[in-house]
N, C-alpha and C positions, 0 to 999 in steps of 0.2 A: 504494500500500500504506500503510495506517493501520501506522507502524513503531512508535504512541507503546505500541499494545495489544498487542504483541509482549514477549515472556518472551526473556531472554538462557539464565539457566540454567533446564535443563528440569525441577528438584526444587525451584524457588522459584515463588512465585508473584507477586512482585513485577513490575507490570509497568512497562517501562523510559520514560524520563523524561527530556526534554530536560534536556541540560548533565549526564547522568551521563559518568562516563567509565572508560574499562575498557582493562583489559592483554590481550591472546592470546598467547601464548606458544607455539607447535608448537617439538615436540623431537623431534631422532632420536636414539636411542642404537643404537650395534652393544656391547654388553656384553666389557669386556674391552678397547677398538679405542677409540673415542672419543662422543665426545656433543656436539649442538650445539643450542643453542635460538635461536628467534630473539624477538625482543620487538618488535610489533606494539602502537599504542597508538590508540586511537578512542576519538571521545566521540558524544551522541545529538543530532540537530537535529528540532526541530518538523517542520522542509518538507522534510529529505532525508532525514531516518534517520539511519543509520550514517556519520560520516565521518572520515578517518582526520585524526590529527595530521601526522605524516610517512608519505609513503609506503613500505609494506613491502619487504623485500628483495626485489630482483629473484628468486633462484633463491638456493638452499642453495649450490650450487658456484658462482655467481658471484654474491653477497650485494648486490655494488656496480653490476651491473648492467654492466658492463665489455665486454662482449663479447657485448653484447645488438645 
């Protein structure tokens, strides 16, 4: 996959660019009860694409991978 001609947001037209680098952030909220985000952090490579800084959380209920 040509990753360099790939679009990250789909209302820009910029397309993505070895040594950008970018936050993801997934959040759950229960409104009222609690909220949790997590911070996922990647940059772009010419010959792999996407790859990450540190690896993401294992799972929301076990972040650290513990009991995997």
């Amino acid at each position: 996959m040509n990753w360099l001609s790939t679009r990250y947001l789909w209302r820009d037209d910029t397309p993505l660019a070895e040594g950008m680098c970018f936050s993801n952030e997934p959040m759950i909220c229960v409104p009222g009860e609690f909220g949790i985000r997590l911070d996922d952090h990647f940059y772009m490579t010419a010959a792999e694409g996407p790859r990450w800084f540190t690896q993401p959380s294992h799972s929301v209920d076990d972040p650290l991978g513990l009991n995997a």
